[in-house]
N, CA, C and O atoms as a MOPAC input file, in Angstrom:
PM7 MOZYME 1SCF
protein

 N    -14.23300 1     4.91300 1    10.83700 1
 C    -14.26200 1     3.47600 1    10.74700 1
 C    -13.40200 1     2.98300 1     9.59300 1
 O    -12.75000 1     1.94600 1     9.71300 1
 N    -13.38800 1     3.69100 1     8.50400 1
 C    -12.60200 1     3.28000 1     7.57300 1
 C    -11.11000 1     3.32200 1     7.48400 1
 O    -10.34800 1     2.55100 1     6.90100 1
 N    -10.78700 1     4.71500 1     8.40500 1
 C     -9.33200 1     4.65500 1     9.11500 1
 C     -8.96700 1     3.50100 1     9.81700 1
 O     -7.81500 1     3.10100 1     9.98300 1
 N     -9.99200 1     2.98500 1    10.22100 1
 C     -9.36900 1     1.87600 1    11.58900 1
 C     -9.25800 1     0.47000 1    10.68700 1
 O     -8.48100 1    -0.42100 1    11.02800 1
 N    -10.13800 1     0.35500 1     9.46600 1
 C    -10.19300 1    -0.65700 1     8.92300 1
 C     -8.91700 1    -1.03100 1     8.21900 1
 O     -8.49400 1    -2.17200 1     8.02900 1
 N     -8.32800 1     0.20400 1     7.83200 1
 C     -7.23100 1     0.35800 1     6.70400 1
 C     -6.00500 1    -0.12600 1     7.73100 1
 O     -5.18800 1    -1.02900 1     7.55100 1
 N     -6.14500 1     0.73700 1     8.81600 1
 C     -5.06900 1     0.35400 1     9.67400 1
 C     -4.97200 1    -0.93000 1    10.11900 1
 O     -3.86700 1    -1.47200 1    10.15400 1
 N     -5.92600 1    -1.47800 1    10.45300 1
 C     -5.91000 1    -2.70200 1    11.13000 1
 C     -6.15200 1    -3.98300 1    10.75900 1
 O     -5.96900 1    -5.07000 1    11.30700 1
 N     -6.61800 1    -3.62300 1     9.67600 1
 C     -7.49500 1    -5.13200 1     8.53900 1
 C     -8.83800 1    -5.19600 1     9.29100 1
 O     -9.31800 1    -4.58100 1    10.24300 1
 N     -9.35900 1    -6.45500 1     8.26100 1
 C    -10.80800 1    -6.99000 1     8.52900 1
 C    -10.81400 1    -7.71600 1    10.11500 1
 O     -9.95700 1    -7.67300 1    10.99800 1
 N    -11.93100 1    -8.28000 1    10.07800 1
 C    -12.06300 1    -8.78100 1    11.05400 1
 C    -11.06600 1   -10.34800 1    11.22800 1
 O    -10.59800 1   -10.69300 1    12.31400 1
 N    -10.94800 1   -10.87300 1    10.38000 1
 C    -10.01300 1   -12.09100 1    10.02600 1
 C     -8.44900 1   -11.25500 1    10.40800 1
 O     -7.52600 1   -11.94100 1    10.84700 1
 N     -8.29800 1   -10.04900 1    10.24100 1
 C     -7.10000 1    -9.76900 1    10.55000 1
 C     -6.30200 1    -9.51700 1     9.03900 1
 O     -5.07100 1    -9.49400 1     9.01900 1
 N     -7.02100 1    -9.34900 1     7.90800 1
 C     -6.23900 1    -9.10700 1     7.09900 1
 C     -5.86800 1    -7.96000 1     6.63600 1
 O     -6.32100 1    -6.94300 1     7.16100 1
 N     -5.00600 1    -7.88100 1     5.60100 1
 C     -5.06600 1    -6.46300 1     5.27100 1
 C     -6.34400 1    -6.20600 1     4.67800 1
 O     -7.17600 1    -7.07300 1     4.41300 1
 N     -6.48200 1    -4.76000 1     4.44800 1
 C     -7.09900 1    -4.00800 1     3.40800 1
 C     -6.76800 1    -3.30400 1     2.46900 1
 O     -6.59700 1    -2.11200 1     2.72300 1
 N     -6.54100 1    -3.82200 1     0.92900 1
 C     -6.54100 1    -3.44700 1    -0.05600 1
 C     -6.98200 1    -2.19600 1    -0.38200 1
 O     -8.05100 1    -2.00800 1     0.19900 1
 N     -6.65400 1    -1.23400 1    -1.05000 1
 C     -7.80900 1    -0.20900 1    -1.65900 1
 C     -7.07500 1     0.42600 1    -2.88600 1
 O     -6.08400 1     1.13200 1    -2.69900 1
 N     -7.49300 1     0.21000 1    -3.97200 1
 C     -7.66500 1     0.49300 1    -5.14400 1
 C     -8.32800 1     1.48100 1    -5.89000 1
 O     -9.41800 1     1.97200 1    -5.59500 1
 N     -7.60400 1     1.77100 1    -6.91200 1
 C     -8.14800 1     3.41600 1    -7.32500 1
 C     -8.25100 1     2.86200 1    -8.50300 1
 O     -7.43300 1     2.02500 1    -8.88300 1
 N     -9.13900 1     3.20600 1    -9.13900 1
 C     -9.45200 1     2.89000 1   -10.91200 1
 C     -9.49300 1     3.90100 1   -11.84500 1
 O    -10.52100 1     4.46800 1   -11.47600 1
 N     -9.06700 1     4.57500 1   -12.87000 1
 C     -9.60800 1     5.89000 1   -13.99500 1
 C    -10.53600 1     4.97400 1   -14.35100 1
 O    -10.50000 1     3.83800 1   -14.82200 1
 N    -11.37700 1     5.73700 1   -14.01500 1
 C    -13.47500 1     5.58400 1   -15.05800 1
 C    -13.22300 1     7.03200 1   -16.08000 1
 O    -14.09400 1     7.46900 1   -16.83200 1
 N    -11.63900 1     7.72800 1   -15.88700 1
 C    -12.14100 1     8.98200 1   -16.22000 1
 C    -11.48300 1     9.09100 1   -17.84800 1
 O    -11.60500 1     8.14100 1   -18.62100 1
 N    -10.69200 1    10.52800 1   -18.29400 1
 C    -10.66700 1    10.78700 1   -19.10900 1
 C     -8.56900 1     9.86400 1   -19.06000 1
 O     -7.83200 1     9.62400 1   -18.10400 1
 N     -8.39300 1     9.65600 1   -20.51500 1
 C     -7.17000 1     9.20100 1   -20.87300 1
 C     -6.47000 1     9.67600 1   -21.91600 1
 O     -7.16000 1     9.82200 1   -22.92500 1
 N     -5.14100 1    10.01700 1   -22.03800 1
 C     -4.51600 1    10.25800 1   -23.37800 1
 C     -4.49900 1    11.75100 1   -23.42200 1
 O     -4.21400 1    12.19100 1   -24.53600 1
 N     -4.68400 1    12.46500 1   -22.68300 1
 C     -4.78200 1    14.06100 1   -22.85900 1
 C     -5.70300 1    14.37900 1   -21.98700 1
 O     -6.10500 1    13.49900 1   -21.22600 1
 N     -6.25400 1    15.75300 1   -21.90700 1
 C     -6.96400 1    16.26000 1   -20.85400 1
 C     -8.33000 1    16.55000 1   -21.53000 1
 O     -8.61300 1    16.95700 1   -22.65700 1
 N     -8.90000 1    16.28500 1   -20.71100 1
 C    -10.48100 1    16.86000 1   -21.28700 1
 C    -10.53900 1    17.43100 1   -22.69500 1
 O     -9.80400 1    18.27400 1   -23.20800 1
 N    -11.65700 1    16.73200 1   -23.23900 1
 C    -11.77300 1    17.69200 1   -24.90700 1
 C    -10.42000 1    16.93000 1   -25.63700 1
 O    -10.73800 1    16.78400 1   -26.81700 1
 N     -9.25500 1    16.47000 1   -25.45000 1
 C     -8.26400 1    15.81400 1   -26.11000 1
 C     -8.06500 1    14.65600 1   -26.51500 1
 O     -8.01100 1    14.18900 1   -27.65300 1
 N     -7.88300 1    13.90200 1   -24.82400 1
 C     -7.84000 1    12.49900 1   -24.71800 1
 C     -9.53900 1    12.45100 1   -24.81400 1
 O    -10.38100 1    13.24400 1   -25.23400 1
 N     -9.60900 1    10.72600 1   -24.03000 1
 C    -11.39200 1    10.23800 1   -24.51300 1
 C    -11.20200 1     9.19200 1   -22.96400 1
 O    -10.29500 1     8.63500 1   -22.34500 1
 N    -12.73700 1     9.39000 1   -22.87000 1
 C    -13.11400 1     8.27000 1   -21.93700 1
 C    -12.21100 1     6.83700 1   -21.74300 1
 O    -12.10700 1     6.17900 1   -22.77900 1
 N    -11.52700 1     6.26500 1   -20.49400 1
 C    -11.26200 1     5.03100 1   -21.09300 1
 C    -12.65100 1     3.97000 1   -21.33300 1
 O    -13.81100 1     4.15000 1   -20.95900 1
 N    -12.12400 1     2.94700 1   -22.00900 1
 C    -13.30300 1     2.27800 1   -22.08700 1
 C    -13.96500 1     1.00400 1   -20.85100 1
 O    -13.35600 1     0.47200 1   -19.92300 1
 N    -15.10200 1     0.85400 1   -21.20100 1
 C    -15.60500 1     0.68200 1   -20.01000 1
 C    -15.38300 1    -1.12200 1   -19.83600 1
 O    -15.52500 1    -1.78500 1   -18.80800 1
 N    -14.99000 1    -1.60200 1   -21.23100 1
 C    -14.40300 1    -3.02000 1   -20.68400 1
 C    -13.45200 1    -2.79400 1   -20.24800 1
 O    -13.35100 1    -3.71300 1   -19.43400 1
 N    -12.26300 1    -2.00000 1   -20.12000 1
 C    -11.08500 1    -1.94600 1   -19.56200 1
 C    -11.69400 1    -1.59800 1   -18.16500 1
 O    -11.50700 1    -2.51000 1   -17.35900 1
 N    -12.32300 1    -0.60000 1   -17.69800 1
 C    -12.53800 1    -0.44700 1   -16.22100 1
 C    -13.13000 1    -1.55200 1   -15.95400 1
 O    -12.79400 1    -1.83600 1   -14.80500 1
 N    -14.23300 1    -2.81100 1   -16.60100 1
 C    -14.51000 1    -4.01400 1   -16.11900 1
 C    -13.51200 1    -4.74300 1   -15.40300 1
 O    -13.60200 1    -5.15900 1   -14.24800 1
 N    -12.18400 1    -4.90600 1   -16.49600 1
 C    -11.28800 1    -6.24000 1   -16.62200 1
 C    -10.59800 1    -5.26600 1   -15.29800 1
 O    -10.35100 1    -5.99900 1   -14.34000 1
 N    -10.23100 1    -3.77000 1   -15.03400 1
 C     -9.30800 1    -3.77100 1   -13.92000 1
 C    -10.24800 1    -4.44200 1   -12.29700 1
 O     -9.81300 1    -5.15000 1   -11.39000 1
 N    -11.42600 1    -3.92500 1   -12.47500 1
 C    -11.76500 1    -3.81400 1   -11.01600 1
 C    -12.17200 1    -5.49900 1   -10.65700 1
 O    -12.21100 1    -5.97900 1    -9.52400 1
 N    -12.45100 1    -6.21200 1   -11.92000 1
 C    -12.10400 1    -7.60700 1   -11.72600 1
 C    -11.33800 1    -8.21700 1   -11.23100 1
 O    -11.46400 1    -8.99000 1   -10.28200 1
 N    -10.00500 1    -7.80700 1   -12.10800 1
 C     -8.80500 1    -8.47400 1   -11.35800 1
 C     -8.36500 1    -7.75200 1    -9.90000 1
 O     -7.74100 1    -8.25000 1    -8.96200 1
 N     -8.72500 1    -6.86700 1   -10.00000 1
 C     -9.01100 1    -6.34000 1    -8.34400 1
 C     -9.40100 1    -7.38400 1    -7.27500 1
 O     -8.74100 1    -7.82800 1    -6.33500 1
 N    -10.97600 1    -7.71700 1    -7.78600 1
 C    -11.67100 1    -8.08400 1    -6.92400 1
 C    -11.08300 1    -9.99200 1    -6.25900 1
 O    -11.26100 1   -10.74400 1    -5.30100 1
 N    -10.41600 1    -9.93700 1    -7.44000 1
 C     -9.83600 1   -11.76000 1    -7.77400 1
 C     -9.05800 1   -11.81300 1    -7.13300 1
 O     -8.81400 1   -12.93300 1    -6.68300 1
 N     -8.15600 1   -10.60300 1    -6.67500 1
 C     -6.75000 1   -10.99400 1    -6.22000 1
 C     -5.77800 1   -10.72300 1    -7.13200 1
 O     -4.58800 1   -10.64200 1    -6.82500 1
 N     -6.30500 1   -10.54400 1    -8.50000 1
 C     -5.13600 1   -10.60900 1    -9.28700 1
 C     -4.29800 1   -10.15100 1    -9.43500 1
 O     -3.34700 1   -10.53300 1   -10.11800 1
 N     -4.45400 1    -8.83200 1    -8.60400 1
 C     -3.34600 1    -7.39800 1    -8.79600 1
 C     -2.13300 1    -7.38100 1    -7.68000 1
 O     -1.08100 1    -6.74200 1    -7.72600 1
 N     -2.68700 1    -8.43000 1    -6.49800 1
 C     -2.35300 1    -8.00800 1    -5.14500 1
 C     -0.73500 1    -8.55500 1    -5.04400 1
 O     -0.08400 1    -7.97400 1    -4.17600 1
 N     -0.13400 1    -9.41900 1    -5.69100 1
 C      1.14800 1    -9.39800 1    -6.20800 1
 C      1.82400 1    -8.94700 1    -7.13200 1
 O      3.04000 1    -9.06700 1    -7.27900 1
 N      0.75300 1    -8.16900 1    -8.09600 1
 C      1.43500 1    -7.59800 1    -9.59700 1
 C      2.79000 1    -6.97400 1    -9.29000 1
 O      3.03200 1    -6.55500 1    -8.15800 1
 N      3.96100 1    -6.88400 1   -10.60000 1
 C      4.49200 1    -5.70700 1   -10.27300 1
 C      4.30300 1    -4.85500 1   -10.30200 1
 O      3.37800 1    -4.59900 1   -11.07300 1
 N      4.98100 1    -3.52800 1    -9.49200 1
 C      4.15100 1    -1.91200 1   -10.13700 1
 C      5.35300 1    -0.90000 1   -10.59000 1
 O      6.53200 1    -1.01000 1   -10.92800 1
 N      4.62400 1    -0.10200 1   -10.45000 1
 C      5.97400 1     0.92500 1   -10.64000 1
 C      5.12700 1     2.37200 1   -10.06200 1
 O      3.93200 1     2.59300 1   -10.25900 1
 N      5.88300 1     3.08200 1    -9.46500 1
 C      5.18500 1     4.29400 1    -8.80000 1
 C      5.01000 1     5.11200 1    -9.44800 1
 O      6.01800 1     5.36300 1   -10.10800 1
 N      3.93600 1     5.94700 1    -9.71900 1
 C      3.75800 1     7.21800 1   -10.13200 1
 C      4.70000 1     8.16100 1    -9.05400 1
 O      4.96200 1     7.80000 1    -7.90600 1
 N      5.09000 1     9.27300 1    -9.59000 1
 C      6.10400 1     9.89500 1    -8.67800 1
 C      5.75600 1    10.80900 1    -7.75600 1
 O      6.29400 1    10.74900 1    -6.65000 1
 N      4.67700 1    11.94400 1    -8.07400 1
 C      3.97100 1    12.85400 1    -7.19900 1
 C      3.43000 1    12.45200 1    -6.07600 1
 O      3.77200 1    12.69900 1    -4.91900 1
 N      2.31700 1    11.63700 1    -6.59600 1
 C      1.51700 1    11.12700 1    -5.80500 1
 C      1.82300 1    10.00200 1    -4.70700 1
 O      1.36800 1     9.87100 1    -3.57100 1
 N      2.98800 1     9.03400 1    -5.61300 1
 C      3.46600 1     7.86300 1    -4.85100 1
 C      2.15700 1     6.59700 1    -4.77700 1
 O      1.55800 1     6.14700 1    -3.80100 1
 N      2.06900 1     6.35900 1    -5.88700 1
 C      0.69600 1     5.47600 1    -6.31100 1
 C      1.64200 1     4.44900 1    -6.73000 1
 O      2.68400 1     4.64700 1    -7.35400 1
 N      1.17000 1     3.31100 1    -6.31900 1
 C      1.71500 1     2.03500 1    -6.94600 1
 C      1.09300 1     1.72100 1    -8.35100 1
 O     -0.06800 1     1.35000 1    -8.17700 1
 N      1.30900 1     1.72800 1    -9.19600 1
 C      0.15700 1     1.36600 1   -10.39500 1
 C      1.15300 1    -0.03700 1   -10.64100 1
 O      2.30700 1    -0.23500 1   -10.26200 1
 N      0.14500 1    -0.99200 1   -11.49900 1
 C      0.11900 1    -2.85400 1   -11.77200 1
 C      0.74000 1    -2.19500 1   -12.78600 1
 O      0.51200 1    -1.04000 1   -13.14600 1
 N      1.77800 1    -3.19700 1   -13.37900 1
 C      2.59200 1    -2.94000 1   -14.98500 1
 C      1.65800 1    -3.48100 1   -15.73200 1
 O      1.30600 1    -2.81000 1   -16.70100 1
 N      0.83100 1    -5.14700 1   -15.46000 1
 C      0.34900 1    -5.45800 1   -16.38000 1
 C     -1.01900 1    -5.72900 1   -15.67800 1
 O     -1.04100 1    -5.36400 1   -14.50300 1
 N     -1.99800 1    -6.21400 1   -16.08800 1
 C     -3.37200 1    -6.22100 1   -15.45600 1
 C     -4.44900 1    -7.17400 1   -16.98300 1
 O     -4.47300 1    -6.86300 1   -18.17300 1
 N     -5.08200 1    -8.16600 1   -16.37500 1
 C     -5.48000 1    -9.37100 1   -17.23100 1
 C     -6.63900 1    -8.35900 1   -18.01800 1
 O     -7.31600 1    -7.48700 1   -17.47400 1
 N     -6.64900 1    -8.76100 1   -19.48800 1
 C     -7.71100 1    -7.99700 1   -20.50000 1
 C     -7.33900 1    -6.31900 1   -20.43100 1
 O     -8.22300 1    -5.81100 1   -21.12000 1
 N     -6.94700 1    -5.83500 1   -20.20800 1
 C     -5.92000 1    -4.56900 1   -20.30000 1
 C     -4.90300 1    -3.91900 1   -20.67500 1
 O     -3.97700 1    -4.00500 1   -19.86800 1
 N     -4.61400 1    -3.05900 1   -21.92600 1
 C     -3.34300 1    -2.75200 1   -22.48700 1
 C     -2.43700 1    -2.63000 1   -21.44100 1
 O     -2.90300 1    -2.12800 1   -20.41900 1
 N     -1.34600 1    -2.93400 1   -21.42300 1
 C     -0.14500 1    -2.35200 1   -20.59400 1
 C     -0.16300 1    -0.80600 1   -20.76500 1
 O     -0.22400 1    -0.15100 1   -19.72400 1
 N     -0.12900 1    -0.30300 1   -21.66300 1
 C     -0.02000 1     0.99800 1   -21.89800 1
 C     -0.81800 1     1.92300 1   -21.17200 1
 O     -0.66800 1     3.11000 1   -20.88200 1
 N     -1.87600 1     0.91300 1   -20.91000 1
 C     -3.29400 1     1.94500 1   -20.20200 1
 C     -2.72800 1     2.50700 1   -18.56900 1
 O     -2.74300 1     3.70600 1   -18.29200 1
 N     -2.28000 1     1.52000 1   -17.65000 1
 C     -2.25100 1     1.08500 1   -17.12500 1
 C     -1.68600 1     2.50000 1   -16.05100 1
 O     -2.15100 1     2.81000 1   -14.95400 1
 N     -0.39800 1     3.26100 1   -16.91800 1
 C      0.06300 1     4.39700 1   -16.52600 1
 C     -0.34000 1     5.27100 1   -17.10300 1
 O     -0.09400 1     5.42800 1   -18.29900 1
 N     -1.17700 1     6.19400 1   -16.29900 1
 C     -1.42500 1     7.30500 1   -17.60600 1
 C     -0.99500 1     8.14300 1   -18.32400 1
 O     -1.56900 1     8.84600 1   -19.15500 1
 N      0.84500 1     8.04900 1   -17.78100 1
 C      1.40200 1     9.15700 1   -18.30900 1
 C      1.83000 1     8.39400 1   -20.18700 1
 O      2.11300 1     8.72000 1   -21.34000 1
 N      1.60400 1     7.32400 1   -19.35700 1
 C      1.81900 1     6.41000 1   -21.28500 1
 C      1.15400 1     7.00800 1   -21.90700 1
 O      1.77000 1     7.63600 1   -22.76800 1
 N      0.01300 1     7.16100 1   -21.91000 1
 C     -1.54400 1     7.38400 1   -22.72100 1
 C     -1.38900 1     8.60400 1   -23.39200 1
 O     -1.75500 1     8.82500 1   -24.54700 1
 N     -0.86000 1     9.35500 1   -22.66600 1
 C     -0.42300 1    11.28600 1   -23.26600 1
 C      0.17900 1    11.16000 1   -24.34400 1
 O      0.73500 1    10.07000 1   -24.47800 1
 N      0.30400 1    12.05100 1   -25.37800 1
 C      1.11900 1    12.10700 1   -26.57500 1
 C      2.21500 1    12.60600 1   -26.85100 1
 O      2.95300 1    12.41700 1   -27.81900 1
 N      2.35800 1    13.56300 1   -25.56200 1
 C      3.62800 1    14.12700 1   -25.01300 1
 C      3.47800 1    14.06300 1   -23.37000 1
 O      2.61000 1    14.45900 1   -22.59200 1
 N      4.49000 1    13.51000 1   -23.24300 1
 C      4.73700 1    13.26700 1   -21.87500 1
 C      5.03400 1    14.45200 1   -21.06500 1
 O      4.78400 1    14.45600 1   -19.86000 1
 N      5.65700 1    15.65900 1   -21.78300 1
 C      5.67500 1    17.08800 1   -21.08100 1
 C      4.60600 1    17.36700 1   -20.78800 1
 O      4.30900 1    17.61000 1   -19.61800 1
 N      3.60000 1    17.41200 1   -21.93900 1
 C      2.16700 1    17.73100 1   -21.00700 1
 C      1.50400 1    16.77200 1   -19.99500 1
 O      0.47200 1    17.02600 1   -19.37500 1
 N      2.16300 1    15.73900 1   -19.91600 1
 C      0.90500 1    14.88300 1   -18.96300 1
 C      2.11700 1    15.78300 1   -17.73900 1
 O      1.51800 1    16.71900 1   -17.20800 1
 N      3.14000 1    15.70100 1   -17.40000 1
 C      4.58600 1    16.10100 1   -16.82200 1
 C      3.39200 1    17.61100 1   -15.53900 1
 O      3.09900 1    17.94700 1   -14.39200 1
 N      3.25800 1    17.83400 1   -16.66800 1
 C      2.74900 1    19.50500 1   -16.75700 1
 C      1.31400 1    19.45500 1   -15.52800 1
 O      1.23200 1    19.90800 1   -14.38600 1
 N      0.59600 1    18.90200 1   -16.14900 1
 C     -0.92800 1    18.60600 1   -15.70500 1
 C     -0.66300 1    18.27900 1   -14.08400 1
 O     -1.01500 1    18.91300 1   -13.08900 1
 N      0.12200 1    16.99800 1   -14.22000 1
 C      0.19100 1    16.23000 1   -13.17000 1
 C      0.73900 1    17.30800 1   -11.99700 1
 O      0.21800 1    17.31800 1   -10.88200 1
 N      1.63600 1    18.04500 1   -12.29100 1
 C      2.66600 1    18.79500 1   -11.57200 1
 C      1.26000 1    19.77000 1   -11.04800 1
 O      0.94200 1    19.67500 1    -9.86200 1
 N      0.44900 1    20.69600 1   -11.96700 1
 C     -0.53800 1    21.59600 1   -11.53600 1
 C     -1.47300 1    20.65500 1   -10.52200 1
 O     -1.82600 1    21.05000 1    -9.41100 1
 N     -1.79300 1    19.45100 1   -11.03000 1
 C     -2.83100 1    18.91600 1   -10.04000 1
 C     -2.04700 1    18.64700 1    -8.45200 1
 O     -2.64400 1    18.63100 1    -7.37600 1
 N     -1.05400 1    18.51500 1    -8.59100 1
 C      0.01600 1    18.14700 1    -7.18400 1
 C     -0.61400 1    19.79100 1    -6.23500 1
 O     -1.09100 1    20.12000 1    -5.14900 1
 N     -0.29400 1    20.24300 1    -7.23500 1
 C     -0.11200 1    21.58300 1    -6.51200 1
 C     -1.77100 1    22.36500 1    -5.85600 1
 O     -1.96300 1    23.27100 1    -5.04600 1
 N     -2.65200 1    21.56500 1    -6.60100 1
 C     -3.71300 1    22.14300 1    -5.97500 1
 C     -4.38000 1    21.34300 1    -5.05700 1
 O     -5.12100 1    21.90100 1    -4.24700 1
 N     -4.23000 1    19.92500 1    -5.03200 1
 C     -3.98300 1    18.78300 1    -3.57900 1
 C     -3.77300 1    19.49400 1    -2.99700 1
 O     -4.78100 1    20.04300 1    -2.55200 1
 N     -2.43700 1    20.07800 1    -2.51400 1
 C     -1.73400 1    20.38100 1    -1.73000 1
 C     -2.38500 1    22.34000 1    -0.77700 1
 O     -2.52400 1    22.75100 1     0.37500 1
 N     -2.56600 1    22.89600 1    -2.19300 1
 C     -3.48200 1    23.70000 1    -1.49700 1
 C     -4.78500 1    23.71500 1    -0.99000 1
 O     -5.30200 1    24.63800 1    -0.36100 1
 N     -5.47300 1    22.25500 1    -1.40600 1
 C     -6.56700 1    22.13200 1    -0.99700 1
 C     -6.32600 1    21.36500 1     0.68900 1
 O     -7.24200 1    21.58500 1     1.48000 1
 N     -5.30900 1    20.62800 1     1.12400 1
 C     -4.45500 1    19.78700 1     1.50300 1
 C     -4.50600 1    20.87100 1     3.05200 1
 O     -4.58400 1    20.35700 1     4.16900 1
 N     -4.44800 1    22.31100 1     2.85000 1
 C     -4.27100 1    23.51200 1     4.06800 1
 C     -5.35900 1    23.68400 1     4.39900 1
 O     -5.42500 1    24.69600 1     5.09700 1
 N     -6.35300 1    23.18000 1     4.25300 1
 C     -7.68200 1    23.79800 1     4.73400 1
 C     -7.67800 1    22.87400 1     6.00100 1
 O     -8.05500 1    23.31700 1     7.08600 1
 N     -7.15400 1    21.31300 1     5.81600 1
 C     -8.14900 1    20.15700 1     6.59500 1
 C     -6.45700 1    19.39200 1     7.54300 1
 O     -6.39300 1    18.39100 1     8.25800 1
 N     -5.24300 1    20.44800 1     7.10400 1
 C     -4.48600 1    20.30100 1     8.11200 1
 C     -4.55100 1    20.48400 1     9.69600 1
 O     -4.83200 1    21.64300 1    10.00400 1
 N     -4.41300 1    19.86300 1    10.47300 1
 C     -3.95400 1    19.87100 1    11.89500 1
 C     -3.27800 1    18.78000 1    12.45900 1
 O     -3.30100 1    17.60800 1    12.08600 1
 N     -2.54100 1    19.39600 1    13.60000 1
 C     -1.24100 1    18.74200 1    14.27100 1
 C     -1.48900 1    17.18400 1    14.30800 1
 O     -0.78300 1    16.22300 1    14.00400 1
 N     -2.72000 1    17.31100 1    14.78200 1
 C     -3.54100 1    15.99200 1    15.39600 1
 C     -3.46600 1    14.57500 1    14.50700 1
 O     -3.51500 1    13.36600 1    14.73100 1
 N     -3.32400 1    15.42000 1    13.43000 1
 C     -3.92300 1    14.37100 1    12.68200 1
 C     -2.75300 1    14.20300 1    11.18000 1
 O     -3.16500 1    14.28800 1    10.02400 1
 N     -1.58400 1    14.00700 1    11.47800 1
 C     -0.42800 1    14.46700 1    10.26200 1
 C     -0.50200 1    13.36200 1     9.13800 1
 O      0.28300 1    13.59500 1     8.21900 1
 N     -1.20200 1    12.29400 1     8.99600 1
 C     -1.73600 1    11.29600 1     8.28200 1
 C     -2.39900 1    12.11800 1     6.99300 1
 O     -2.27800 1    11.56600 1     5.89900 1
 N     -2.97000 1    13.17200 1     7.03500 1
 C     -3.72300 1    13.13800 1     6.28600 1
 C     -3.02900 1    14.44400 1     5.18700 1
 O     -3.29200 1    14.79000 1     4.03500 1
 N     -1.98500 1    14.93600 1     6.27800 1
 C     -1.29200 1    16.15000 1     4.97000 1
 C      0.28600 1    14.97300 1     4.24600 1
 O      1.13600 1    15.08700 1     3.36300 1
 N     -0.01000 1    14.17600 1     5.05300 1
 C      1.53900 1    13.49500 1     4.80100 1
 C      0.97800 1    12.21800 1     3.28400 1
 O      1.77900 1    11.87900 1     2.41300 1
 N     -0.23400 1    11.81600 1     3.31600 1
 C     -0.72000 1    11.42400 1     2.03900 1
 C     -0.68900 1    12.06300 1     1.32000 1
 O     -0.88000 1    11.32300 1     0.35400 1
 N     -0.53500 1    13.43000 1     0.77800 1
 C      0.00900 1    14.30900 1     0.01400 1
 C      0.80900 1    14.23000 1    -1.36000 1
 O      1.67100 1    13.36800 1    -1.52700 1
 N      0.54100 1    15.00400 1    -2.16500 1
 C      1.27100 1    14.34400 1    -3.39300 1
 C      2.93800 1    14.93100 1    -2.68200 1
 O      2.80400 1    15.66500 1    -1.70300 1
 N      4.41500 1    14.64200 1    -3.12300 1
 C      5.59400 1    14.91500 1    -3.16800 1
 C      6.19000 1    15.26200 1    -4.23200 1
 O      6.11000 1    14.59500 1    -5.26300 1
 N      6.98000 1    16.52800 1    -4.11800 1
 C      8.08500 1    17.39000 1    -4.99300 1
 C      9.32200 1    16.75800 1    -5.05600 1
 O     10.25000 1    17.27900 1    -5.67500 1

């Protein structure tokens, strides 16, 4: 149902939005970086909910092909990408590249012909 929703919009016929938020860790990896904070996950899923994002500009994360907002109301800009947040960008570089790679092997279990939607969401090399 949620496939059909995404594909097709609501019942009004609109699109469907869907939005991803970090509730998680920022600035380094576990034990490094720190929780983001939880007014910042307020102010994003707000302006989510407002509309506010749904023209933002973005800029893509590259693996994954994620649109992320440049700017977002009550929210550092900086936050916004997480590869900002890292202290060296080789390591976020690094992380990101290992997590691609285990998507992708996790990605072979739930492949079939039938259904190429779901290996083709996939992060990209």
């Amino acid at each position: 149902m949620l496939g059909e929703k995404i594909r097709h919009g609501n019942e009004s016929n609109n699109p469907i939005n869907i939005w991803l938020v970090n509730t998680g860790w920022t600035g380094g990896p576990f034990g490094e970086g720190k929780r983001i904070e939880l007014a910042y996950t307020r102010a994003m899923i707000k302006a989510a909910l407002e509309g506010k994002l749904e023209k933002a500009d973005t800029e893509t994360l590259s693996l994954f092909q994620l649109e992320v907002p440049i700017t977002c109301p009550d929210v550092p800009n900086a936050l916004l990408n997480p590869r900002n947040t890292w202290p060296q960008e080789e390591e976020y570089d690094k992380k990101e590249s290992e997590l691609a790679q285990s998507f992708l092997e996790n990605f072979k279990k739930y492949s079939n012909p039938e259904f190429p939607e779901i290996t083709s969401g996939g992060p990209i090399f």
